[in-house]
Each structure stands twice: as C-alpha cells, then as structure tokens.
C-alpha positions in Angstrom: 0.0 0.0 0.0 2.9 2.0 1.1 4.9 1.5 -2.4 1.5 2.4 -4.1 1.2 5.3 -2.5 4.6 6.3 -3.3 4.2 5.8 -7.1 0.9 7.6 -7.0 2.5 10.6 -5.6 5.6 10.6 -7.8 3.4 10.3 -11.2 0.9 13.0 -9.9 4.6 15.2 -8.9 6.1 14.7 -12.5 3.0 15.6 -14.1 2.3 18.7 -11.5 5.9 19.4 -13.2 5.0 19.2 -16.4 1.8 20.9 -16.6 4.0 23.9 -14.5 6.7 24.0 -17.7 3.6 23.9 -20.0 2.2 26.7 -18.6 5.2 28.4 -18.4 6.1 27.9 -21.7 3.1 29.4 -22.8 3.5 32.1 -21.2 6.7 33.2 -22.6 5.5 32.7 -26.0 2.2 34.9 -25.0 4.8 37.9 -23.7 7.1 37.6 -26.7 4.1 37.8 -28.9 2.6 41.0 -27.1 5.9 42.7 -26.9 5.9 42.2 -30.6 2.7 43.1 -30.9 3.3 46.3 -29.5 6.7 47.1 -30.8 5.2 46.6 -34.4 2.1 48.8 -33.2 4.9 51.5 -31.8 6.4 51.6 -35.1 3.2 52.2 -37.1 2.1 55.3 -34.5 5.8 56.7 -35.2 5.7 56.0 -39.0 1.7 57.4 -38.8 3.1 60.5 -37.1 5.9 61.4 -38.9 4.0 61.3 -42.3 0.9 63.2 -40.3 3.2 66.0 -39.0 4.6 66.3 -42.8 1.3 66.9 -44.3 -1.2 69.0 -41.7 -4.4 70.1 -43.8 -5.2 72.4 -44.4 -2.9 74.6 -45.3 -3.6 78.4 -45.7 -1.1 80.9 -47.2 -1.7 84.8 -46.2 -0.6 87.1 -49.1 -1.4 90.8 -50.6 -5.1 89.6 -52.3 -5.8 87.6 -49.1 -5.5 84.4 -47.8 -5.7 80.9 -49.6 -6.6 77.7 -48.5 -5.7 74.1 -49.4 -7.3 71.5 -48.6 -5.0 68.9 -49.4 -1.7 68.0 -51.4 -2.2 69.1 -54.7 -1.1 66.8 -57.7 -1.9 69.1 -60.6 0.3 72.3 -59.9 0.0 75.1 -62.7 2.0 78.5 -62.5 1.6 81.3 -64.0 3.5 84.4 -65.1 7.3 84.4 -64.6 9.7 82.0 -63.2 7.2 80.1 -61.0 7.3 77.1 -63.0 11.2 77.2 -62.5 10.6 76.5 -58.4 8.3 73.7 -59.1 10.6 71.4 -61.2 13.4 72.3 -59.0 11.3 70.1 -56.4 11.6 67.7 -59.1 7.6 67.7 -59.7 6.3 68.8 -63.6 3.6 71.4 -63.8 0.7 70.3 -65.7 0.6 73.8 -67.3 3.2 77.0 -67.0 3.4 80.6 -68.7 5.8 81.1 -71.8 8.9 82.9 -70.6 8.3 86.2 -72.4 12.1 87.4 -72.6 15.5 85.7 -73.0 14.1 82.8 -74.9 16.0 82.1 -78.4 14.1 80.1 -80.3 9.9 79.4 -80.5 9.5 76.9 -77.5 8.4 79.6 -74.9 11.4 78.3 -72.6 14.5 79.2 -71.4 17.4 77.1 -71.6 17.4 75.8 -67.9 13.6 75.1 -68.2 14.1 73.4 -71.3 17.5 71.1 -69.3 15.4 70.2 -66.3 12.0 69.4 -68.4 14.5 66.6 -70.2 16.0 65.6 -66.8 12.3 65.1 -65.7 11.2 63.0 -68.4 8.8 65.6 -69.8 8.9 66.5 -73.6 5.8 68.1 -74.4 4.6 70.4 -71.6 1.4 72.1 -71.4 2.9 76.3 -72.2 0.4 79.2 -71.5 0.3 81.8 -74.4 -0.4 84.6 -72.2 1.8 87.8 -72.9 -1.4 90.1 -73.7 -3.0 88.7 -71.0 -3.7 85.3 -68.6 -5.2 82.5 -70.6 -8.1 81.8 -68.0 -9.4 79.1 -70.2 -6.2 77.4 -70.9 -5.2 77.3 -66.9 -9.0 75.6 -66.7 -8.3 73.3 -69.3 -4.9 71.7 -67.3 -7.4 71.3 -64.2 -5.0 72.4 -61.6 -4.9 71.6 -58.1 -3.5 74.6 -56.8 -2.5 77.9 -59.4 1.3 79.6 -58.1 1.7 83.3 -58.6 4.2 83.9 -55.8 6.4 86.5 -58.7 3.4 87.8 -60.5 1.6 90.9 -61.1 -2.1 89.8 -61.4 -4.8 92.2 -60.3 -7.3 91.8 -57.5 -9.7 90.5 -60.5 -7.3 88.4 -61.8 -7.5 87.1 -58.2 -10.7 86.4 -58.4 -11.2 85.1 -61.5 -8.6 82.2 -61.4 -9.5 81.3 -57.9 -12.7 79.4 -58.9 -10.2 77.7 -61.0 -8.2 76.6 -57.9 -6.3 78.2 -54.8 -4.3 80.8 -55.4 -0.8 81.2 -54.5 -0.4 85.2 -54.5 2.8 87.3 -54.3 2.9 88.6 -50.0 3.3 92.5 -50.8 3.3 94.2 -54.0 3.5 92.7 -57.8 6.2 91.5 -59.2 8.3 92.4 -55.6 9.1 88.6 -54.6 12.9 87.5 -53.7 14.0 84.1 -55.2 14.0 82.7 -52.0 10.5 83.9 -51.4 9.2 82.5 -54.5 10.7 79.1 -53.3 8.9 79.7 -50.2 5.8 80.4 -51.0 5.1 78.3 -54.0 6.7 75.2 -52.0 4.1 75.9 -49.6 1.4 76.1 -52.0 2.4 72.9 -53.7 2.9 70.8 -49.9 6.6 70.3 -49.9 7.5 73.1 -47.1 10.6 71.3 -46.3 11.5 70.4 -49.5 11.1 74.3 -50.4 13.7 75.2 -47.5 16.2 72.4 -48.7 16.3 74.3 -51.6 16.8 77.6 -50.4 20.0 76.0 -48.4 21.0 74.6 -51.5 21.2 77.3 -53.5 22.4 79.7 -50.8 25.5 77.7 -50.3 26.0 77.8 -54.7 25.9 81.2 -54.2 28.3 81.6 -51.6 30.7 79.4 -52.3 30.6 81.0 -56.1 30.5 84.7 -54.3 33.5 83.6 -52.5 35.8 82.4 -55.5 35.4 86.4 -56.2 36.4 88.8 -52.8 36.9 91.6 -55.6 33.3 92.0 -55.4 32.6 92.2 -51.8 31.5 95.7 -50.6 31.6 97.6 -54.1 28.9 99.7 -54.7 26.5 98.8 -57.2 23.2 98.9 -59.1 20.5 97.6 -61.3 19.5 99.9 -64.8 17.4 99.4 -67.5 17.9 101.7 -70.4 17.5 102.5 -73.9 20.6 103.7 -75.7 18.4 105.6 -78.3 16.7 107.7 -75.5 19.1 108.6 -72.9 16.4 111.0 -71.8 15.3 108.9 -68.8 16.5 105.2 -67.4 15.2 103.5 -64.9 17.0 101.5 -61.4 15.5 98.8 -59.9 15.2 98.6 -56.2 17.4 96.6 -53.9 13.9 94.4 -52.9 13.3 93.6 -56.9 15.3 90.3 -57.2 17.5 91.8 -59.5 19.3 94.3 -57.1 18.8 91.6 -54.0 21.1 89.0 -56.0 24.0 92.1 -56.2 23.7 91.8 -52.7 23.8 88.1 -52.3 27.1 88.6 -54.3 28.2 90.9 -51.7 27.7 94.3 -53.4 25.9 96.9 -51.9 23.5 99.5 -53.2 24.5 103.5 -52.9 21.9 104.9 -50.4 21.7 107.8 -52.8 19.9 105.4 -54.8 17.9 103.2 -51.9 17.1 106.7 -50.1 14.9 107.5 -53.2 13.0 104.1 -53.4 9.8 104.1 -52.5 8.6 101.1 -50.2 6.6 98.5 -51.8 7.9 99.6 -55.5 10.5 97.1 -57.9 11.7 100.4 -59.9 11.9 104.1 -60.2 12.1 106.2 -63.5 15.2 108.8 -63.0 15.7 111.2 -65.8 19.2 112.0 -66.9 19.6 115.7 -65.5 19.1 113.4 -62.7 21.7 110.8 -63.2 24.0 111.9 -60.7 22.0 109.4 -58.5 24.7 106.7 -60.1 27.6 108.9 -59.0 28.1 106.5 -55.8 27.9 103.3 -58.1 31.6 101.4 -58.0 29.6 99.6 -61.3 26.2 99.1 -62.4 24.4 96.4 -64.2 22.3 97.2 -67.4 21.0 95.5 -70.7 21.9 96.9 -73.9 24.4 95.5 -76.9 27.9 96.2 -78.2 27.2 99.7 -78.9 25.4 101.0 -75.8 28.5 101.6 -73.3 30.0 103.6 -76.2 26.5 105.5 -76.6 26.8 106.4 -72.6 30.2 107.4 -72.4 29.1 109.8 -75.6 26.4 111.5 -74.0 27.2 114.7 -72.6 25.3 114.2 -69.2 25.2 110.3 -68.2 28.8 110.0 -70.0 30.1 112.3 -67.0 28.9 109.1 -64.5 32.5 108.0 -62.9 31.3 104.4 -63.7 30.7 105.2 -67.3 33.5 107.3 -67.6 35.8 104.1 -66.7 33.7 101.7 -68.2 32.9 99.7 -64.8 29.4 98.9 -66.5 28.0 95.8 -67.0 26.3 95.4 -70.7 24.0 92.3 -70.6 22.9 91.4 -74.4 19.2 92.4 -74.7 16.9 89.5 -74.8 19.5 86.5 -74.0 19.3 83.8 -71.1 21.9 86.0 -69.2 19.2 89.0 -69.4 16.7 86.9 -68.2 19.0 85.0 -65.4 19.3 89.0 -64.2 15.9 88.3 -62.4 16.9 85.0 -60.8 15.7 81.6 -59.7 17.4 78.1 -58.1 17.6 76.8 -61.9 18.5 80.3 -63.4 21.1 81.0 -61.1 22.6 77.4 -61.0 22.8 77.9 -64.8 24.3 81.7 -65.5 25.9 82.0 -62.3 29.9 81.6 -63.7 29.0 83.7 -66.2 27.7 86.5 -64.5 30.0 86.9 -62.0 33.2 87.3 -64.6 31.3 90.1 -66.3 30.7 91.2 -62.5 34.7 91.1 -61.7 36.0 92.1 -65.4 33.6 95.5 -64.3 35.3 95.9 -60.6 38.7 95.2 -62.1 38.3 98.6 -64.5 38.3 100.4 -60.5 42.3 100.3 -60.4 
C-alpha cells in the first residue's frame, strides 16, 4: 500500500511538473508575442506620425489679395507668369501647365534654356505652355485642371485674383507685384504645392551655390552697385530697380551693396523708379552698375554729354547684358536660373570691378 502510494505521488509530482513547464512555456510565447505586438504597433504610431506632421491640412497661405486655402496635397500644380514654374521642377515635380517665358528665350518653345534642361531631366517632352503675354489665358489654366495655381512672382490684379481662384487656390505674391525674392518664390510656391521642407532644402542649396561662387570672387565684396534698364536711343530717362526687386537683391547676395543715394529715393513696396538723366547723378556713388543693352550702348553712354560724365561710365565699370539673351533673363533669378548663368555673370561682375584700379 505504502509503495502504491509512493508511485501515486511521484506520477501525480512529475505531471504537476510538467503541466507547471507547460504553462510556463506558454507564457513566454504569450509575452514575446505581445511585446511584438506592441513594438510593431509603436512603429506604425511613429511611422503614422511622422507622415501626419509632414502633411497638416489644411494649409492656408496669407498674401497681398488675401488668404488661400488648401485642402489637401495638390497633384496638378499650374503656375503662371514668370519663373514660378522654375521652383516647381526644381522640387523635381512637372507642372501640368506654365506661362511662356516672355524674354531671353532664343528660339519658338516659350522656354529658357534651364527650363528646357530640367523638363528633359524630368522626363517631360511636351509640356502644357500658356500663351499669355497680352493677358492670362483663364481658359487654358482651366483646361490643365490644376490643383493649386502659383503666382508667388506675378503681377495679377485683385480680378485676376478672383477670377482664377474658382479655377483653384491661389498662391499670391505677400506685398506688391512683381516684388518677390528668389528665396520667397521658393517659399511660397513650396508651400502652396505641400513640400514646405523640401522648399527650404532648396533655399539651403542654392544659398551655399551662391556663396561658395561669391567667395571664389572677394573683388566684389562691398563695391557699390546697381540695377539699370535703359535704352541707348533715348538717354532722356533710365530707370533703377530697387534693392527688394530680385535683380538688385542677387548684387547683394554677391556681396555688393546699393548707394543709399539710390535706396534713399525708393519708394517702399515699388521694384523700380524712373530717373531722368539731369538726374543721373543718382549713379555717382555706383563702383559699377548692371544694365541691358548691346555692343554699342557703353559707347552710346560714355558719348552723352550728361550720363557719360557718370564715374562708372567714364571708366567703363558697366555691366552690358545682351538684350533679350538667357543672361538678361537669369538677371531676375531663380534656383535653376542661377545654377545655370551663375559663372557667367560673376566674370562680367569682376572684369567690371577690375576697371576700378
């Protein structure tokens, strides 16, 4: 009875043992499974989160005809006017429609040369070009049913506004027309198209071209210049453009300066002011100033018996832009512009400075 006893209680202990491991056993596979569980569900929050925090619609942009609002990532970006299509491929995105560029362009295709590189980079070879120099082609822009339309460098009216915001939102320029930095037409039409952070990785990109180029030439740091449009067969009248119009502003990202007998006489909000030539002395304080024109127009200034007396005329420290070229039109720059013409531009910017000796 005894012995019976004892094997009863040693089979009923191994298989109190057993069930105990079994038990156990599943319990470590439950934990393991839950930790995974929940490391798998951490990683989805995170991954949720981090695309969430890149695209929080809506979006609404402030600017000088109001405010705009998007309601979501647009796919179909059109721009109008000038250079606004240039900030959308350099985010690497297409637009469905763009203006012709109106100046600069040397041949029928209503593009300028870096346009016309980075389309091909892209892949595109038959883009969708706005004939709109007397006027915005509503009908056209409606036609490439656009998610969102950019203006950020524009001129369009309060009715223009109007008009092509029940096309789509509106991306406006923030104070006056046609007054918009490069790096605020990057800003603005990156936020208009959703890609805010690719829009400032841009702006660092293209500051640090700039520099380092700006920084192969010293000569050019702290010389006094200016931007001037005039026409060599009426000397009667020229005009500067402002140190905010993004011609002057890229002298100073070059590290020249503009004469505050010029900047004095700007008024705020405007990308220009008409001088007339008893008035030219305005230019005395210019070390060189920038202009468009052809082989003969130096010689035209140094031959007229007011503007020729101009101590930057007088030496020749004048920078003559051909009329109507890429180069003119790089004058009023963008990322791809000024990655293209840079090199070029700032020789003609040091062979100017060098004449100062």
């Amino acid at each position: 009875m005894k012995a019976k006893q004892k094997i009863l209680f040693i089979t009923t202990l191994l298989m109190t043992m057993l069930m105990v491991a079994l038990v156990g056993c599943s319990s470590q596979e439950t934990s393991t499974e839950s930790e995974s569980a929940s490391t798998e569900e951490s990683k989805t929050e995170t991954a949720t989160s981090e695309e969430e925090s890149k695209t929080e619609y809506p979006i609404t942009i402030k600017h000088a005809l109001g405010e705009t609002v998007i309601e979501e990532k647009p796919e179909r970006v059109v721009s109008i006017s000038w250079a606004n299509h240039d900030v959308v491929l350099a985010l690497g995105v297409v637009p469905v429609g763009f203006s012709a560029a109106n100046y600069g362009v040397q041949d029928d295709s209503g593009m300028l040369p870096w346009t016309a590189e980075k389309l091909k980079e892209l892949g595109e070879e038959n883009p969708t070009i706005f004939q709109d120099t007397d006027g915005l082609d509503f009908e056209a822009i409606s036609d490439a049913n656009p998610d969102v339309i950019l203006a950020a460098y524009s001129g369009i009216t309060p009715e223009e506004y109007e008009t092509l915001s029940q096309i789509a939102p509106v991306v406006a320029y923030q104070t006056s027309p046609w007054v918009a930095s490069w790096r605020e037409q990057v800003t603005y039409n990156s936020m208009g198209m959703g890609m805010e952070e690719e829009g400032k990785q841009l702006i660092a990109d293209t500051e640090k071209l700039i520099q380092d180029k700006a920084n192969e030439h010293p000569e050019l740091k702290g010389k006094k210049a200016a931007f001037v449009s005039l026409n060599a067969a009426d000397l009667s009248k020229f005009y500067i453009y402002s140190p905010t119009d993004p011609r002057g502003a890229f002298l100073a990202e070059l590290g020249m300066e503009y004469p505050e007998s010029i900047t004095s006489q700007v008024p705020e909000g405007s990308f220009y002011i008409e001088v007339s030539a008893e008035n030219a002395d305005m230019l005395n304080d210019a070390d060189i100033f920038v202009s468009y024109g052809n082989d003969d127009t130096l010689a035209a200034l140094q031959a007229d018996p007011i503007l020729g007396k101009i101590p930057a005329v007088e030496r020749g420290s004048v920078v003559i832009i051909g009329d109507n070229t890429p180069l003119a039109a790089a004058g009023n720059p963008n990322p791809l512009a000024i990655q293209y013409s840079i090199d070029e531009y700032l020789t003609l910017l040091s062979e100017a400075v060098s004449k100062l000796k």
